[in-house]
C-alpha positions in Angstrom: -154.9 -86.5 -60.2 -156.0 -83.6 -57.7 -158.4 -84.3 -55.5 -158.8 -82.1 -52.9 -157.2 -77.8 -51.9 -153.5 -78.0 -51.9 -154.5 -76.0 -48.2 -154.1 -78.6 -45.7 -155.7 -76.7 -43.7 -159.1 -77.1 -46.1 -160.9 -80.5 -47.4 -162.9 -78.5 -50.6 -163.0 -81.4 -53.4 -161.7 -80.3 -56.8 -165.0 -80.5 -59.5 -163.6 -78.3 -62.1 -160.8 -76.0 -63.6 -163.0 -73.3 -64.0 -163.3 -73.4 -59.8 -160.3 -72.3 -58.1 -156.4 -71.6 -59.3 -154.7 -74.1 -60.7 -150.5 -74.5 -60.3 -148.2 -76.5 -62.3 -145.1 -77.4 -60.4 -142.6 -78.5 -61.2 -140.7 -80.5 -58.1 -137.5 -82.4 -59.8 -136.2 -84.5 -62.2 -137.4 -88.1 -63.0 -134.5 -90.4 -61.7 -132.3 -87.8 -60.2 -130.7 -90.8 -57.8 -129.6 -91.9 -61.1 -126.3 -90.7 -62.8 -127.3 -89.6 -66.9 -126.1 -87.2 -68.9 -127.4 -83.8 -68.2 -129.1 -83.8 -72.0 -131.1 -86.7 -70.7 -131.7 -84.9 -67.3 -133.2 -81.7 -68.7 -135.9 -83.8 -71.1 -137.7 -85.3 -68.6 -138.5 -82.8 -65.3 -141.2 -83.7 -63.1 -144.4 -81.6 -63.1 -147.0 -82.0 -60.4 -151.1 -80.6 -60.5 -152.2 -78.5 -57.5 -154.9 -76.5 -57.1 -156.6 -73.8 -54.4 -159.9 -73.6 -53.9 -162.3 -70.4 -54.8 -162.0 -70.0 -50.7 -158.3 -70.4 -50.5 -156.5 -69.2 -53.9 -157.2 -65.1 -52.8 -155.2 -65.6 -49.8 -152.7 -68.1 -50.7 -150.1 -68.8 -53.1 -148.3 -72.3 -53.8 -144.7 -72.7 -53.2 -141.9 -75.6 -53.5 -139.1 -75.7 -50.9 -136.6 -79.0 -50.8 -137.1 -81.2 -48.0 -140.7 -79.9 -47.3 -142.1 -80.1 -50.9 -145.3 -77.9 -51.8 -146.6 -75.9 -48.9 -149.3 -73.3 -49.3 -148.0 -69.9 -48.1 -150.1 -67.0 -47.6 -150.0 -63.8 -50.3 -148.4 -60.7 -49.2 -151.2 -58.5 -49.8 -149.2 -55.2 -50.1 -148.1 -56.5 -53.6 -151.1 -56.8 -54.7 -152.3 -54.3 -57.1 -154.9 -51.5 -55.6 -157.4 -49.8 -57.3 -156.3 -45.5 -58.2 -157.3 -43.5 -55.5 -160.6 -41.2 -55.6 -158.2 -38.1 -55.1 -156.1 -39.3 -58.9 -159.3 -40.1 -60.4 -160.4 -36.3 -59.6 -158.1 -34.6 -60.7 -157.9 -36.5 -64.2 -161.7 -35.5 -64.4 -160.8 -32.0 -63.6 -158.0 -31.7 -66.7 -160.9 -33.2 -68.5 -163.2 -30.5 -67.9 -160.4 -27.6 -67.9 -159.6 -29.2 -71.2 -163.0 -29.0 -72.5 -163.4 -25.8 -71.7 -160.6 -24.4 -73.4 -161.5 -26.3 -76.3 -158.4 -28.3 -76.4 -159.3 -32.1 -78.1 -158.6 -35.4 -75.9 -155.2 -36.8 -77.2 -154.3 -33.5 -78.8 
């Protein structure tokens, strides 16, 4: 059950799902110190419940590594997706308006 930020850094208490990101991860197989068949194996994978905060989930992302298990990691934030520049969005309004004068339709 979650119960608090996967941040160990933060002690926010989970309260809902709609608060927050939620992460489904999956860490392993059930009984992998056991020898089965690898049918068997692939049925039954572990998944584990973490979730960042409203604070936290902007700036950080979950991630498993072997030995360590889930540790938050911050986002790179020059992946993230930017709003179109003031300059593209002017020049788009501009064809609008050349287009309008001309009397050329939108789409056409």
């Amino acid at each position: 059950m979650l119960h608090k930020c996967a941040n160990p850094a933060c002690a926010n208490a989970f309260r809902k799902l709609t608060q927050g990101k939620l992460f489904l991860v999956e860490t392993g197989m059930i009984g992998d110190s056991q020898p089965q068949a690898e049918w068997k194996r692939a049925n039954h994978r572990r998944i584990e419940h973490y979730w960042l905060c409203d604070q936290c989930a902007p700036n950080l992302t979950l991630a498993y590594e072997r030995g360590r298990g889930v540790v938050a990691i911050p986002l790179d934030r020059s992946l993230l997706k930017k709003p179109a520049s003031v300059e593209s969005f002017q020049r788009f309004s501009m064809k609008d308006e050349v287009d309008s004068e001309l009397g050329l339709a939108k789409g056409a």
